[in-house]
N, C-alpha and C positions, 0 to 999 in steps of 0.2 A: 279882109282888112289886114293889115302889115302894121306890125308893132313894133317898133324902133328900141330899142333896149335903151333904159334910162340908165343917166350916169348915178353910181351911187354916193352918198355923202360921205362924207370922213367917217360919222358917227357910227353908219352901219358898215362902214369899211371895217373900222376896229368890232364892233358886235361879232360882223362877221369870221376874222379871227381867232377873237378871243372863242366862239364857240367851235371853231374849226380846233383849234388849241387845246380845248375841253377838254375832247377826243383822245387825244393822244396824250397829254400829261395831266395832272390833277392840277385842280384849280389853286389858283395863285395863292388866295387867301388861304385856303389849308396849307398851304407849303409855309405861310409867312409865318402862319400859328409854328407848326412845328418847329420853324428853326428858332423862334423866339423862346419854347418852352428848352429847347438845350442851350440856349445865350442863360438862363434865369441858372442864378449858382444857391444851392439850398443857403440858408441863414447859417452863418456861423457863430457857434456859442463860444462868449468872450472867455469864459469862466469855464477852465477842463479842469477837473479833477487831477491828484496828485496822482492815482492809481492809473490812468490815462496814459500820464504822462512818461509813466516810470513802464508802463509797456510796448509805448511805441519806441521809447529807446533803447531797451528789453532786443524788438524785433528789426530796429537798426543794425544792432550790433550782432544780434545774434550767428549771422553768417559768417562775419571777420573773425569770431572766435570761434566759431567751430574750426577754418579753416587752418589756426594758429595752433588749434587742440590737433588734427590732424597732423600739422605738421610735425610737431613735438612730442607725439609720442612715440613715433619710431626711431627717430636719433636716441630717445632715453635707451629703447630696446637693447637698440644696437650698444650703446656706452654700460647698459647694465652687465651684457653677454662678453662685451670685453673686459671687462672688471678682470674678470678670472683670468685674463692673459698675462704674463710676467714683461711682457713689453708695454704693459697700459703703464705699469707704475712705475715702469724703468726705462725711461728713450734709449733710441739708440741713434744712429749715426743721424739724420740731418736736425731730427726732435731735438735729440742731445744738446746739439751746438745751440739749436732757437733760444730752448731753457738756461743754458748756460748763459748763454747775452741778456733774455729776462732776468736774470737774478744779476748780473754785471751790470744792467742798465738801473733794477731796479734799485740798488746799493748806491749808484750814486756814481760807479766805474765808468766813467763812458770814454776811454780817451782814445780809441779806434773811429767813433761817430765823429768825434772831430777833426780828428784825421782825414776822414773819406768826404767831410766837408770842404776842408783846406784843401783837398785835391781837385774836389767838384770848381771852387771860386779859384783856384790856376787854371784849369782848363779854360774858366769865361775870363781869364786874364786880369781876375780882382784879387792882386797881388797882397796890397793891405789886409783886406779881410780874411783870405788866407792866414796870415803870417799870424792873426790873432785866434784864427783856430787853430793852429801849430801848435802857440802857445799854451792856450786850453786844455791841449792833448797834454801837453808835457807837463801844466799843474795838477791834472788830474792822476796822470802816472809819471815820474820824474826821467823814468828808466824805459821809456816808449821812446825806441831807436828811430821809428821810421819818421815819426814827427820832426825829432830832431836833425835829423838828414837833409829833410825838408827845407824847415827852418834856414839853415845852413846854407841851403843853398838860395834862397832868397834871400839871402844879408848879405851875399858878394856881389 
């Protein structure tokens, strides 16, 4: 007798499957467990300690300032080792001039800064605001020639 292969139903369709499925990966439900236990975040307590708190900021920072202690203690070296040099205490040629405009700038002298401004605002062709840092130059120093020059030549 001849046996006709029956059609199978959906139900034993997926049975069949899923047990086909089995085989090759771990069943669904332990998969669903495990990803649900890394989704779950443990309880967090409202209430941390001061001692906590003042260590995790402790090892916040702790890298930035090693790296700042790093950085700074060989520039000291290096400024302790020149100490002994007669040019640390006494500039010379381009030092010299910076220092000297520091102490001209910090006195209150600046009538060269307003000059090389008045030069900058003729160049952009702002003749006005020029003409009043000319002026500036020459209240600042009465006897600042190139201001006056300047000046000068912006009033004809």
């Amino acid at each position: 007798m001849l046996r006709l292969p029956v059609a199978p139903t959906a139900q034993s369709c997926y049975n069949c499957r899923k047990r086909n499925l089995s085989l090759i990966y771990p069943p669904v439900d332990r998969l669903k467990e495990q990803m649900a236990k890394k989704k779950r975040k443990p309880p967090r307590n409202k209430k941390v300690a001061a001692s906590d708190r003042l260590m995790s900021l402790w090892q916040s920072i702790r890298f930035p300032l090693l790296l700042i202690v790093l950085a700074f203690v060989p520039r000291l070296l290096v400024c302790w080792e020149l100490s002994d040099s007669p040019l640390f205490s006494h500039p010379v040629i381009d030092s010299k001039v910076y220092h000297q405009r520091a102490v001209e700038i910090a006195a209150g002298d600046m009538p060269r800064a307003h000059h090389y401004r008045g030069i900058a605002l003729l160049s952009l062709r702002k003749n006005r605001e020029a003409a009043q840092a000319f002026r500036a130059a020459l209240q600042a120093d009465p006897t600042f020639t190139p201001a006056r020059n300047e000046l000068q030549k912006l009033d004809m």
